[in-house]
C-alpha positions in Angstrom: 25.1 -15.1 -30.7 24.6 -16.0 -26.8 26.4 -13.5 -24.5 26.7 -13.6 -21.1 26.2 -10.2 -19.7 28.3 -9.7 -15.8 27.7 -7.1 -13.7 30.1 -7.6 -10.6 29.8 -5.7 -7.2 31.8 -6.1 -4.2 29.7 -9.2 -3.1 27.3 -9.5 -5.7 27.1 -11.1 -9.1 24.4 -9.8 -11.6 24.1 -11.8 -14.6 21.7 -12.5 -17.9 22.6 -14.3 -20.6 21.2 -13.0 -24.4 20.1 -14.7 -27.3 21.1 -11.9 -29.7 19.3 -13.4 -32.7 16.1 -11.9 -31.1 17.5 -10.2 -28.6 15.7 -12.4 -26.0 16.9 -12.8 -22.2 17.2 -16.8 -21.6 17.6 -16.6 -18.3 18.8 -13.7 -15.4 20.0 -13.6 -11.7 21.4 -12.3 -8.6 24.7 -14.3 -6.5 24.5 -12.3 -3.0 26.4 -11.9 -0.2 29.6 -13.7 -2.1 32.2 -14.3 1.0 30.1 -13.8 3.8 28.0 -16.5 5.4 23.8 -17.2 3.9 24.9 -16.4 0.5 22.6 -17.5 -2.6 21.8 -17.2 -6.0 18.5 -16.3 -7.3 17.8 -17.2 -10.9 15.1 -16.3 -13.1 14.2 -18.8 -16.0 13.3 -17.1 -19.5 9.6 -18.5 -18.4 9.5 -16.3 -15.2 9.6 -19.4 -13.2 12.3 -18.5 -10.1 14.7 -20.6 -7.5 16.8 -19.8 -5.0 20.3 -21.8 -4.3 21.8 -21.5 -1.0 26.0 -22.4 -1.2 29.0 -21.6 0.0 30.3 -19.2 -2.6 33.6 -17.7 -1.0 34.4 -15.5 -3.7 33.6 -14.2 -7.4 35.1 -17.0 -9.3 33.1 -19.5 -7.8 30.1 -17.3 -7.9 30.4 -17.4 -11.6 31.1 -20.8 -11.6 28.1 -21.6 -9.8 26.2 -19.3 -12.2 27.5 -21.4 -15.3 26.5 -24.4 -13.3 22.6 -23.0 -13.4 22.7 -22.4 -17.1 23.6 -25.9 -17.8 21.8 -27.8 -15.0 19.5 -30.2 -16.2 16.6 -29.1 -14.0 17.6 -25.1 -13.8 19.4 -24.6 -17.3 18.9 -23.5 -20.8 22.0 -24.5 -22.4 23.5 -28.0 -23.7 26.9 -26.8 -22.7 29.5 -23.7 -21.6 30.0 -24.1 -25.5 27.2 -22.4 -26.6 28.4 -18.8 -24.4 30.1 -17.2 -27.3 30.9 -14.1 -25.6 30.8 -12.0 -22.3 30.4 -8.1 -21.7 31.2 -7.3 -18.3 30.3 -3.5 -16.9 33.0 -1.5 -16.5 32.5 1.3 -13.8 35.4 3.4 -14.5 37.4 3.7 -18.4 39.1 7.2 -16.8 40.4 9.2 -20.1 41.4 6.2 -22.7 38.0 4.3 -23.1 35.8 6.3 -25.3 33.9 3.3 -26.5 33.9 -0.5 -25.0 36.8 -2.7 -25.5 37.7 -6.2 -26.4 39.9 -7.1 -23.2 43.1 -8.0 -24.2 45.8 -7.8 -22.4 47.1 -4.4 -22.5 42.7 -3.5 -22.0 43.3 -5.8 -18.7 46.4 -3.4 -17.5 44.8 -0.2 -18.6 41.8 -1.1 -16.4 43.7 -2.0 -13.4 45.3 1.0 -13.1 42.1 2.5 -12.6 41.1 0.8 -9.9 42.5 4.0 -7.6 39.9 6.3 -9.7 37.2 3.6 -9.1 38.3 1.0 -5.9 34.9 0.1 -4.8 34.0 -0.7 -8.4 36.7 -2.1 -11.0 38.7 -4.3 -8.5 35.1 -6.5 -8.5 34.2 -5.9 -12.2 37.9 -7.2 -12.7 37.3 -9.7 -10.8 34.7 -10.9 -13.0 36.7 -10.6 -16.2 39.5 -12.9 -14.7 36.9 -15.5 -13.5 35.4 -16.0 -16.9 39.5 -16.4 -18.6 39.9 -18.7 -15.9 36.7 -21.0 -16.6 36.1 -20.8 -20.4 39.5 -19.7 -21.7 39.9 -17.6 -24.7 36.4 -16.7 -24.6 36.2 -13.3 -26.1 35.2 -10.9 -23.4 34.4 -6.9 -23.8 34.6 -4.5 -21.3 31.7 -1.4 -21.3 32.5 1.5 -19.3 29.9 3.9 -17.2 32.0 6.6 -18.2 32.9 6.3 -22.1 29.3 8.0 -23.3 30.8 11.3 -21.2 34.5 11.1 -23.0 32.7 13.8 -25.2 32.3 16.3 -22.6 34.5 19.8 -23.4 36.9 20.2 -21.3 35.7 23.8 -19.8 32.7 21.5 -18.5 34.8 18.6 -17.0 38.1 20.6 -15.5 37.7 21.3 -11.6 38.7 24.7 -10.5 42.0 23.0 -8.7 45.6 23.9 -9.8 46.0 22.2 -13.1 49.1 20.3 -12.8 47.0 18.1 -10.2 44.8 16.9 -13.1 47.7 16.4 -14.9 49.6 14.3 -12.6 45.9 12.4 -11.6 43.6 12.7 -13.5 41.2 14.6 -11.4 38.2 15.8 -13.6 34.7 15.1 -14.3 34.1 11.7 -15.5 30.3 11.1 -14.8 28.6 7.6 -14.6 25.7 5.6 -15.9 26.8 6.7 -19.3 25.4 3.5 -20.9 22.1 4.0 -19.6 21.7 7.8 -20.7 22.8 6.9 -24.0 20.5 3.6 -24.5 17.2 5.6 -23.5 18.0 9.0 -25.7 18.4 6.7 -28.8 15.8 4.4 -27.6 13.6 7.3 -26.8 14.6 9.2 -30.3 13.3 6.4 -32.0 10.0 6.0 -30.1 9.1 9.8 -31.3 11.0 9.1 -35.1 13.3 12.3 -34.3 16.7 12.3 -34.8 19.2 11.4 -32.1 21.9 13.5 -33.6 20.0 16.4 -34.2 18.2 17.0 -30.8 18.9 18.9 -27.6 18.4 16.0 -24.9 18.4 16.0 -21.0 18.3 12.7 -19.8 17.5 12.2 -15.9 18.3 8.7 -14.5 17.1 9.0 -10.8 17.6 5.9 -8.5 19.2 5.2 -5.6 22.1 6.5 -7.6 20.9 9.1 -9.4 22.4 11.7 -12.3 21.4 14.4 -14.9 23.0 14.4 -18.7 23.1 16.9 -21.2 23.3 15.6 -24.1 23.5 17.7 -27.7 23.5 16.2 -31.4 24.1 13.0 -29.9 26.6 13.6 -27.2 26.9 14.2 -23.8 27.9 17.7 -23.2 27.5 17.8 -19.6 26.3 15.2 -16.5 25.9 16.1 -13.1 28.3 13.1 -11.6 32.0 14.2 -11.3 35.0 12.2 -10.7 33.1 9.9 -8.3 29.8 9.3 -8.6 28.9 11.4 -5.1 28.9 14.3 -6.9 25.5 15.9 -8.4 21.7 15.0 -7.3 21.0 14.2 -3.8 20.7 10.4 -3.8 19.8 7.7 -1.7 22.8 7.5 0.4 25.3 9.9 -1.0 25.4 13.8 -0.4 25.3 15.0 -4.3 26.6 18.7 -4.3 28.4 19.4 -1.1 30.8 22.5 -0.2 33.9 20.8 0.2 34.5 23.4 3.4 31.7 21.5 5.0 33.2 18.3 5.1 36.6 19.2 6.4 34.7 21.4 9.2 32.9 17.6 9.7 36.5 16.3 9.7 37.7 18.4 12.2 34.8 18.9 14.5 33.9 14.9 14.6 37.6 14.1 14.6 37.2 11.1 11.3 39.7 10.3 9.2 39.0 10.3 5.6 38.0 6.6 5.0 35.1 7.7 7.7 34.4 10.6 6.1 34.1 9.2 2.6 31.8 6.6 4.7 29.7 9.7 5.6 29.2 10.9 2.1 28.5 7.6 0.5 26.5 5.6 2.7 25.1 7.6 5.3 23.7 10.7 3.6 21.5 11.7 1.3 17.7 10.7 1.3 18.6 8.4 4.4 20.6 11.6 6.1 18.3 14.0 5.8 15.0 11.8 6.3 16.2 9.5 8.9 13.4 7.3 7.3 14.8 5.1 4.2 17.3 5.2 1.7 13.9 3.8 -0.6 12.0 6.5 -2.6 8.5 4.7 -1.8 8.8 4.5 2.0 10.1 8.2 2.2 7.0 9.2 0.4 5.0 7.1 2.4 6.2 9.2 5.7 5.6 12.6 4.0 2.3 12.0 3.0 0.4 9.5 5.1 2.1 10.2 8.0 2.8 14.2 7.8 6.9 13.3 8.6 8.2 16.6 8.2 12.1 15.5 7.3 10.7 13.1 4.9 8.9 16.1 3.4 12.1 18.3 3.4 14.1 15.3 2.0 11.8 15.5 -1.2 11.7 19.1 -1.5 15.4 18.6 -2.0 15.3 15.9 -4.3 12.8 17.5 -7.0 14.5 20.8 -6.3 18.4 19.4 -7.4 16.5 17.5 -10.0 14.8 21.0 -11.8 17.6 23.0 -10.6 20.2 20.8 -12.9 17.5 21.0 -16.2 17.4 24.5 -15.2 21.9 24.3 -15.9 21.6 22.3 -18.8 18.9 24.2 -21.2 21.0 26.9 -20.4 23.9 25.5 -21.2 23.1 23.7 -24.5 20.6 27.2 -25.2 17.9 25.2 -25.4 16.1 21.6 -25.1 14.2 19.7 -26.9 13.6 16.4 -25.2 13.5 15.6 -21.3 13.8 11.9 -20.0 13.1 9.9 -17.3 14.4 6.8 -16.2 16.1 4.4 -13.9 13.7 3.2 -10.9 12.2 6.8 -9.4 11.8 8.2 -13.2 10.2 5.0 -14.7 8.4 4.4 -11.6 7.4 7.7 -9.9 5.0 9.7 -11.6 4.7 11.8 -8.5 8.6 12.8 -8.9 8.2 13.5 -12.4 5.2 15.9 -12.2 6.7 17.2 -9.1 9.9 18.3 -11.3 7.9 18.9 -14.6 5.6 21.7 -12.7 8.6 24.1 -12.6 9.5 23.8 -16.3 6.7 25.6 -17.7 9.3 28.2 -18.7 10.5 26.0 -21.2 7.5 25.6 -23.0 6.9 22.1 -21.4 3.1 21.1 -21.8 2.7 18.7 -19.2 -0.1 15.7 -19.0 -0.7 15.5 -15.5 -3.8 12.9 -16.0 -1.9 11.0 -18.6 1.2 10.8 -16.1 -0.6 10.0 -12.9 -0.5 6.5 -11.8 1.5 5.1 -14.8 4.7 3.1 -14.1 7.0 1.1 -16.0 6.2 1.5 -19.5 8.0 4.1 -22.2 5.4 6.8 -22.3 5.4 10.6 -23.6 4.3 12.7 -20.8 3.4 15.7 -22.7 0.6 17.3 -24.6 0.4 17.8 -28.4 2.0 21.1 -29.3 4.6 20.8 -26.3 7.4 22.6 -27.1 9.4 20.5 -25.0 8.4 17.1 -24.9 9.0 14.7 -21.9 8.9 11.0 -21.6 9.3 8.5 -19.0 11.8 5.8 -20.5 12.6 2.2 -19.5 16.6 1.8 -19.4 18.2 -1.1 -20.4 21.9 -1.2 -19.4 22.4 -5.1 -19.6 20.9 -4.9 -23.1 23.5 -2.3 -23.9 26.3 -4.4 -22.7 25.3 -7.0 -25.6 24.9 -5.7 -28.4 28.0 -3.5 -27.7 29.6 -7.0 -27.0 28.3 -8.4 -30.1 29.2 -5.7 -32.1 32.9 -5.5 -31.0 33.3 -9.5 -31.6 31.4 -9.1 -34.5 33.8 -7.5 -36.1 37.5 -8.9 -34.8 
């Protein structure tokens, strides 16, 4: 089965279309900067050979239009025809209470995901968009929707209520939903199967630390707890976002600044974070870069926060699940940043975590265990695959209709 696998932002298109017979990527790219003027597509052949298309793309159907163009161009494409697509999966940001697994979009799927776009209005207005542009250009295509937050759906509710009055969840929906669901689930699997231990018989905390960043606990193979709340601000300090913030703090900002709240959720999303507190980057690599080569001494403090969130939160979850038996890395700091990882894995002796600091060192990119022989705790650095998630969920869902 071929699937097309969207990923839709505000301007942006991600896409990669699957081969699902080997589970082979036949080609990948990137439309940018949809509605605004210099925007492009860059697409990746399954050969690694790359090319950049500069267009007009004024919004996300003719984004996607211009990505199906690609895939069938004579000089660009690897497919005959729009016939051979079979199938799309399109991520989902937010599947609030009633998505516990992905969804074959239908129409009452369709409704149920608009009326999330309050819970979610930076990010399922454009992942809808996507979903309509696909009906609109290869009708009855059968498209699935996967959500961020469906892995979490198993999270008790003493760990997802808010200490608010409770007829405000009621009437909203205000509670802990937590995001990059599909990627903490893809790499405790993937990593459970590295090790031949089983998934649903393990105590699990999965950190995915990137420019959006979040902790999960997960406990016989389900999440239990994750450090994102009902937006993902909540948690880890991140690359633009506060994480953990008194709420007192921001009204006092409010008030003494005189912003209204569209600024002050602004504040908190953009302008925080590792770019708040470092006034150097938003980007892991150049903050490090200032603290050690250059002595910068709020690009030191930045990371002293990071890693300390980052062990403080493993610190919550073995407690909470009584125990772990497995710690993760992944997304682009924990795949990528042996530094962070034995910066956070020095504090976890406690545990019984045995960690190989001369294995670690220098090694990026590649599933590795991180841990001596006779670890109690083993830790391993993890590549994610979300897109690859997105298809076989796909496949399995109109595999079976």
């Amino acid at each position: 089965m071929k699937i097309l696998v969207l990923n839709c932002g505000s301007s942006s298109i991600k896409y990669q279309l699957w081969d699902m017979t080997d589970e082979s990527v036949m080609a990948k790219g990137i439309v940018e900067k949809i509605g605004l003027k210099g925007s492009f597509l860059k697409h990746t052949k399954a050969d690694g050979q790359k090319v950049t298309l500069e267009g007009e793309i004024l919004d996300h159907q003719s984004g996607i239009e211009y990505i199906l163009g690609v895939l069938t161009s004579k000089n660009h494409g690897c497919l005959k025809g729009l016939n051979e697509i079979q199938a799309a999966g399109h991520r989902v940001a937010h599947g609030g209470e009633n998505f516990s697994d992905s969804a074959f979009i239908d129409e009452m799927v369709h409704t149920e995901i608009a009326k999330l776009f309050e819970l979610a209005p930076l990010h399922n207005p454009a992942n809808m968009k996507g979903i309509d542009a696909m009906a609109q250009l290869i009708p009855g295509l059968p498209q699935v929707a996967v959500f961020d937050t469906s892995f979490h759906q198993t999270i008790p509710d003493y760990a997802f209520m808010y200490g608010i009055p409770y007829s405000l969840y009621k009437k909203y929906k205000i509670r802990r939903y937590g995001f990059h669901g599909t990627s903490h689930r893809y790499v405790a699997q993937k990593a459970t199967k590295i090790l031949g231990l089983d998934f649903h018989n393990l105590k699990i905390i999965s950190c995915h630390l990137g420019n959006g960043a979040s902790v999960d606990a997960i406990e016989n193979g389900k999440s239990v707890d994750t450090s994102m709340g009902f937006t993902p601000v909540e948690g880890l300090i991140m690359g633009t976002r506060t994480g953990d913030l008194d709420l007192g703090v921001l009204t006092f900002i409010m008030d003494k600044e005189e912003i209204d709240q569209q600024t002050a959720n602004t504040l908190i999303n953009k302008h925080s974070g590792m770019l708040g507190v470092s006034g150097v980057s938003s980007d892991m690599r150049e903050i490090e870069n200032e603290a050690w080569n250059n002595g910068h001494k709020r690009a030191q403090l930045a990371l002293n926060m990071y890693h300390y969130r980052v062990i403080k939160y493993i610190g919550a979850y073995a407690a909470a699940m009584n125990g772990v038996d497995l710690i993760l890395f992944t997304g682009g700091i924990g795949e990528n940043g042996p530094e962070t990882r034995e910066a956070v894995c020095k504090n976890l002796t406690y545990l019984g975590v045995d960690f190989d600091s001369e294995l670690n060192a220098g090694k990026r990119g590649k599933d590795l265990l991180l841990t001596k022989p006779g670890s109690m705790v083993k830790v391993m650095a993890v590549m994610t695959n979300e897109e690859l998630v997105i298809a076989e969920d796909t496949q399995r869902i109109v595999s079976a209709m």
